[in-house]
N, C-alpha and C positions, 0 to 999 in steps of 0.2 A: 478549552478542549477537555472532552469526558475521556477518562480513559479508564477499560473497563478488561478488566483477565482474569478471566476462568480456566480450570482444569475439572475434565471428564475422568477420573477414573485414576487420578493424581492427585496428590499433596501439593500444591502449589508452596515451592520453597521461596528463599530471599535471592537467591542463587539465579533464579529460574526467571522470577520479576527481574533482578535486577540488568540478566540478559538482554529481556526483551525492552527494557525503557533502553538501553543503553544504545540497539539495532533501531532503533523509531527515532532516534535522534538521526538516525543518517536522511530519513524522511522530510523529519521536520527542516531542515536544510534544503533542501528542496523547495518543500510547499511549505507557508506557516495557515493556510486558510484549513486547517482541520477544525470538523465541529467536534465531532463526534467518533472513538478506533474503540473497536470489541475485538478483543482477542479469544480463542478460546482453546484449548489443547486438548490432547486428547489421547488415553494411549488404550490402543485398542490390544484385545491377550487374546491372539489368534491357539486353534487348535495343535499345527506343527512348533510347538517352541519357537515360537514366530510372534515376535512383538510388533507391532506397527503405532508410529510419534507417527500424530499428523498434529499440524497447527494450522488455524483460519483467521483469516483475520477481516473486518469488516471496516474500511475506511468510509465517512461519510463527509464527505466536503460539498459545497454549497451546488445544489441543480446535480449531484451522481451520487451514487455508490460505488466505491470499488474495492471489490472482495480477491481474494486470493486465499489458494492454500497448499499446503506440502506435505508427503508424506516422506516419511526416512525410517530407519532403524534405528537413531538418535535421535533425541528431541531436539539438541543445540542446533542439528544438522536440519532436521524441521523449520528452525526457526529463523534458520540463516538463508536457504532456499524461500521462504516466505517472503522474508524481505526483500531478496533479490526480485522476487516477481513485484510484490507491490510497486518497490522503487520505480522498476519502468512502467507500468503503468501510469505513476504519479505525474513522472518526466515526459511521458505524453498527454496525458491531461492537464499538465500547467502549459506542454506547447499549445495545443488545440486552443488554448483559453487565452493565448496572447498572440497567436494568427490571428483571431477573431476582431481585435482592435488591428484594421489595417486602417489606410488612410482611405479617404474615400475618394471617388472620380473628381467632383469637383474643386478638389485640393490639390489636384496633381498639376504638374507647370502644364504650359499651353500645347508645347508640340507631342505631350504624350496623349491630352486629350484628343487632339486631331487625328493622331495616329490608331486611334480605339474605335474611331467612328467610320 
């Protein structure tokens, strides 16, 4: 798995890394098929003394992508909303991906096959 964190317009601290590995563990619990996560943050210096943390993040697992992102007035707060979006995401893309192996018609006992027809 590549794992990849950038900061726009930030110092990326050890603080800050070591946040966001520590939140992609609750992920990887979930799914271990990650090829590929880009992170990347971003803190935007709005005109009213108005800061805006947003965090994106780009999961790549095998046949999708799936992106999320969050904006906060904190960045931890960014990053903890992030996660919560991807997570469910992930948790329905690993469902979707094991409905898929159902059993098939001709595997089922006799009186559900009759019952179908």
């Amino acid at each position: 798995m590549n794992l990849t964190i950038s900061g726009h317009h930030l110092e990326l601290t050890p603080a800050i890394r070591e946040h966001v590995l520590n939140k992609l563990e609750r992920i990887k619990r979930h799914f271990d098929h990650v090829i590929d996560i880009a992170v990347i943050l971003t803190i935007d210096k709005l005109p009213e003394k108005e800061k805006r943390q947003k965090a994106e993040i780009t999961l790549h697992v095998r046949g999708k992508d799936l992106h999320a992102e969050s904006i906060a007035q904190d960045l931890y707060a960014a990053i903890d909303l992030l996660i919560d979006k991807l997570d469910r995401q992930v948790i329905k893309y690993k469902s979707k991906m094991q409905d898929h192996q159902h059993e098939a018609i001709k595997h089922l006992p006799e009186p559900a096959v009759a019952a179908a027809q």
